[in-house]
C-alpha positions as CSV (number, residue, x, y, z in Angstrom):
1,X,299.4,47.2,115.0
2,X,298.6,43.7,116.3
3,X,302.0,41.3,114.7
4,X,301.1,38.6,112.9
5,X,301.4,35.1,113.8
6,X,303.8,32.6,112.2
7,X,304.8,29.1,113.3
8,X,308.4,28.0,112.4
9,X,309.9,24.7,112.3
10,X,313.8,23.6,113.1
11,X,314.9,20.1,111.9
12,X,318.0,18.9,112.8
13,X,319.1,15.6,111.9
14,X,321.5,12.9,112.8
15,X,325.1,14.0,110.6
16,X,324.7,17.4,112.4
17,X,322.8,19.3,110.0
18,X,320.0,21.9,110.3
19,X,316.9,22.2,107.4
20,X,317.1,25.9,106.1
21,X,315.5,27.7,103.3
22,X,317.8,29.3,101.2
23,X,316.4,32.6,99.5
24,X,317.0,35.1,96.8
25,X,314.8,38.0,96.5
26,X,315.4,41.4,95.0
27,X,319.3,40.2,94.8
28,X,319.7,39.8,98.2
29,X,320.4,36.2,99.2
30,X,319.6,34.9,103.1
31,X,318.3,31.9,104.5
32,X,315.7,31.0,107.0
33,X,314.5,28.3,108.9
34,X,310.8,27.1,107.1
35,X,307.5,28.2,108.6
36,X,304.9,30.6,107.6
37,X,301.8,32.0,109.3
38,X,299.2,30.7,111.7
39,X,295.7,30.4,110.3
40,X,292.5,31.1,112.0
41,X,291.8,28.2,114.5
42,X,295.4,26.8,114.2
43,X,297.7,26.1,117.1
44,X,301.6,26.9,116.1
45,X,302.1,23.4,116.3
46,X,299.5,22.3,113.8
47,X,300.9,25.6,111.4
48,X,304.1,24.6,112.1
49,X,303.2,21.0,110.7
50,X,301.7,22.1,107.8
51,X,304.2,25.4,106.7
52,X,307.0,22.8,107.0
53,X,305.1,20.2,104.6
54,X,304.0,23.3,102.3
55,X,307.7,24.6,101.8
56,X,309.8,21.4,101.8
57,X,307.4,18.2,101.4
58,X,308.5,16.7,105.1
59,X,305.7,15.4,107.3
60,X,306.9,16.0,110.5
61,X,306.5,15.3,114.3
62,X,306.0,18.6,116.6
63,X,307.6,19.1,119.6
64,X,308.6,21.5,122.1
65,X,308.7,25.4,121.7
66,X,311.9,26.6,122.2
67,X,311.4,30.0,121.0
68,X,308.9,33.1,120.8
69,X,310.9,36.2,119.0
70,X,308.9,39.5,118.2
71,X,310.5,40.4,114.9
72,X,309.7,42.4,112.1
73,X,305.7,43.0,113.3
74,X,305.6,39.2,113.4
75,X,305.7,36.7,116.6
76,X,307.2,34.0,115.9
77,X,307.2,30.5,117.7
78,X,309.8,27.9,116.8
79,X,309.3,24.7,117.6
80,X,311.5,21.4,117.8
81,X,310.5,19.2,114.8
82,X,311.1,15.3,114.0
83,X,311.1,14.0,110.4
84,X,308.6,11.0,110.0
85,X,308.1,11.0,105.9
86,X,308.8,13.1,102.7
87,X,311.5,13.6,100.1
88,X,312.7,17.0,100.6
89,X,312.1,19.6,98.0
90,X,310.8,22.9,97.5
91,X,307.2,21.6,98.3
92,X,303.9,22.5,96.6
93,X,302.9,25.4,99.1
94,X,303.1,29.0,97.7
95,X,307.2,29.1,97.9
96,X,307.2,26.5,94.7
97,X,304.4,28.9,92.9
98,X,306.1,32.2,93.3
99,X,309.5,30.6,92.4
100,X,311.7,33.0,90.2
101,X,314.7,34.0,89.2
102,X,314.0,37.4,91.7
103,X,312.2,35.2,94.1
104,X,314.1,32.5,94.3
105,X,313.7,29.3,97.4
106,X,315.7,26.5,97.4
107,X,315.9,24.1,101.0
108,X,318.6,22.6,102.2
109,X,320.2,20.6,105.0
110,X,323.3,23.0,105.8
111,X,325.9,21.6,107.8
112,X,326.8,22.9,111.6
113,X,330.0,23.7,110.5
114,X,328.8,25.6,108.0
115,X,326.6,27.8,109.9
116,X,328.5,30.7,109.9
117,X,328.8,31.2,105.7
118,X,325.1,31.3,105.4
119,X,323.2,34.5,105.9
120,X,320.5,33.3,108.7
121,X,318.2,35.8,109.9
122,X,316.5,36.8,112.6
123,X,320.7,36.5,114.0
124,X,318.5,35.4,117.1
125,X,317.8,32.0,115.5
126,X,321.5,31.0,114.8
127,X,321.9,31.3,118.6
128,X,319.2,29.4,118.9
129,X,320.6,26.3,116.6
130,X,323.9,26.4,117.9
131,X,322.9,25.7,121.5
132,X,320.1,23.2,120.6
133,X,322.7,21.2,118.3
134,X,325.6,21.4,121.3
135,X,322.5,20.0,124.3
136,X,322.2,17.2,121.0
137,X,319.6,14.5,121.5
C-alpha cells in the first residue's frame, strides 16, 4: 500500500513556545503539530503553507525540512515554518467544519516547559522540538 503524503509545519516563536493542535476525538485527547496532506502537483512546502493557513489562519514562511517520519501508512515531512501574518484560530479549513464535541481541535502555543503534560504524537516529533528549540535561532 503506497502511504500517503502529508506536509507538516512546526512554529516556534520568540517566548519559547511551539504551535500545536490540541485534539479530542472519540474521548481520547492528544495534540499534534498542524499539517495535512499533499495534493496532486503540490510540493510539501507549498502543502505545508496552506494546511498550516487551513487549520490555524497563519500565513507563513517555509523553510527547511527537518524531518521525514513513515508513520501510520503516512510519510510525513516537517518543515521549519516562520509566522508572517494571521490571528491564530482554528482556521476555516475542514478542522473548523468537522468541529464537535467528539471531534474536537483547538491550536495553541504550548510552552517548552510544558512539553511534557501534553500528549504529542508521533513521540518522534517531541524529540524533534526539543532539540530544534535547544539549537534556538
Amino acid at each position: 500500500m503506497t502511504p500517503r503524503l502529508r506536509a507538516v509545519g512546526l512554529l516556534l516563536n520568540p517566548e519559547r513556545q511551539v504551535l500545536l493542535m490540541l485534539r479530542r476525538k472519540n474521548g481520547t485527547s492528544y495534540a499534534t503539530l498542524p499539517g495535512g496532506g499533499i495534493e496532486p502537483g503540490e510540493t510539501p512546502a507549498q502543502a505545508c503553507a496552506r494546511e498550516v493557513l487551513e487549520e490555524v489562519n497563519l500565513s507563513v514562511k517555509v523553510g527547511e525540512e527537518v524531518l521525514v517520519l513513515d508513520n501510520l501508512n503516512n510519510r510525513e515531512h516537517y518543515l521549519l515554518c516562520e509566522v508572517l501574518g494571521g490571528e491564530m484560530r482554528l482556521g476555516d479549513g475542514p478542522e473548523g467544519i468537522r468541529q464537535s464535541e467528539a471531534n474536537w481541535y483547538e491550536p495553541q502555543w504550548v510552552s517548552l516547559d510544558r512539553l511534557e503534560e501534553v500528549n504529542l504524537v508521533p513521540e518522534q516529533v517531541r524529540e524533534l522540538v526539543r532539540r530544534l528549540a535547544s539549537e534556538g535561532p
